[in-house]
C-alpha positions in Angstrom: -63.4 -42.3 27.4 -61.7 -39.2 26.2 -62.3 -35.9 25.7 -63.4 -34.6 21.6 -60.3 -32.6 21.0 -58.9 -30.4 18.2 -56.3 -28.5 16.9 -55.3 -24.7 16.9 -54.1 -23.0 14.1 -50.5 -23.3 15.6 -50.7 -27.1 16.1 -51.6 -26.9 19.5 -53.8 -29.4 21.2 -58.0 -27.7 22.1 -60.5 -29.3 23.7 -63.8 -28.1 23.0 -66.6 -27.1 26.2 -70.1 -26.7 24.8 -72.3 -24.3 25.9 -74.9 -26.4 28.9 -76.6 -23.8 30.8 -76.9 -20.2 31.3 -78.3 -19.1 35.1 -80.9 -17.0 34.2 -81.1 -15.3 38.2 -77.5 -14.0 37.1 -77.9 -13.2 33.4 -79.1 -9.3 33.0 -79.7 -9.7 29.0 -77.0 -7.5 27.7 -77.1 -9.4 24.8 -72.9 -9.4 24.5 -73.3 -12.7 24.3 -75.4 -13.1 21.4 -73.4 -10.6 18.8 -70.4 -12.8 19.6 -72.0 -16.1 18.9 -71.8 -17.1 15.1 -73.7 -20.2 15.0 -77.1 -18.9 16.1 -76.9 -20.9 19.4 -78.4 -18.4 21.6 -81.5 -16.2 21.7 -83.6 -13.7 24.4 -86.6 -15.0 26.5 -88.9 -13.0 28.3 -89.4 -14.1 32.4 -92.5 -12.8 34.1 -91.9 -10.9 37.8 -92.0 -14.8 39.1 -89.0 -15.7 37.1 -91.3 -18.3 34.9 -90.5 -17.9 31.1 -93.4 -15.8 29.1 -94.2 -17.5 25.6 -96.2 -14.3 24.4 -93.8 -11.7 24.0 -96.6 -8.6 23.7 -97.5 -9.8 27.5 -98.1 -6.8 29.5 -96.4 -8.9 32.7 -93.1 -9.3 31.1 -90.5 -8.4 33.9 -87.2 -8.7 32.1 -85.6 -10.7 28.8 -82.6 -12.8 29.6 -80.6 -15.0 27.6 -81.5 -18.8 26.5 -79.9 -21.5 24.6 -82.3 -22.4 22.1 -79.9 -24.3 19.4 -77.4 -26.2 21.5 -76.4 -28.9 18.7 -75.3 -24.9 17.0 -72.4 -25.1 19.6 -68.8 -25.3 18.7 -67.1 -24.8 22.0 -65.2 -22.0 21.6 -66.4 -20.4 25.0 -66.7 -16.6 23.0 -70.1 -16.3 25.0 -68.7 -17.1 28.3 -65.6 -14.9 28.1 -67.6 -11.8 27.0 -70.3 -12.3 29.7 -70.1 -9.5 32.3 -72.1 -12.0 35.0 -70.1 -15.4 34.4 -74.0 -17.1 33.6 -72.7 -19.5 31.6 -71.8 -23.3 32.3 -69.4 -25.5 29.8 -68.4 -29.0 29.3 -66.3 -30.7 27.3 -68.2 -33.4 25.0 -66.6 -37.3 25.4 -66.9 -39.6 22.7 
């Protein structure tokens, strides 16, 4: 199997890598991330002081917000929110047909 691939603007042969997982113990929740994302892939999520997710955001135990993907089929591979991340959190691959 092969690799989806594309092509730039110049001709030149891309291969896209989708966005799989971001380590939250890394990711500080800058949100740099976020603002360059265009398709609404990514999103904050509050982790309690054990590092479980908190689905009430008004909880008093919230410990910190870090960033989730919450619409992965969003993805176009372009990588924008791994370049700009200041804590390398993210993990890609490329999608085979």
């Amino acid at each position: 199997m092969s690799a989806v691939t594309g092509l730039t603007f110049g001709g030149k042969t891309w291969t896209p890598e989708f966005a799989q997982a971001i380590d939250k113990d890394k990711c500080i929740g800058c949100g740099r991330c976020y603002k360059v994302c265009g398709y609404n892939v990514l999103t904050l999520k509050a982790l309690d002081e054990d590092g479980e997710f908190v689905d009430d955001e008004d909880d008093d135990e919230i410990e910190r917000k870090v960033m989730v993907i919450a619409n992965q089929d969003n993805c176009i591979g372009c990588k924008a929110c791994s370049r700009i991340c200041p804590k390398n959190c993210y993990t890609h691959a490329a999608l085979n047909n």
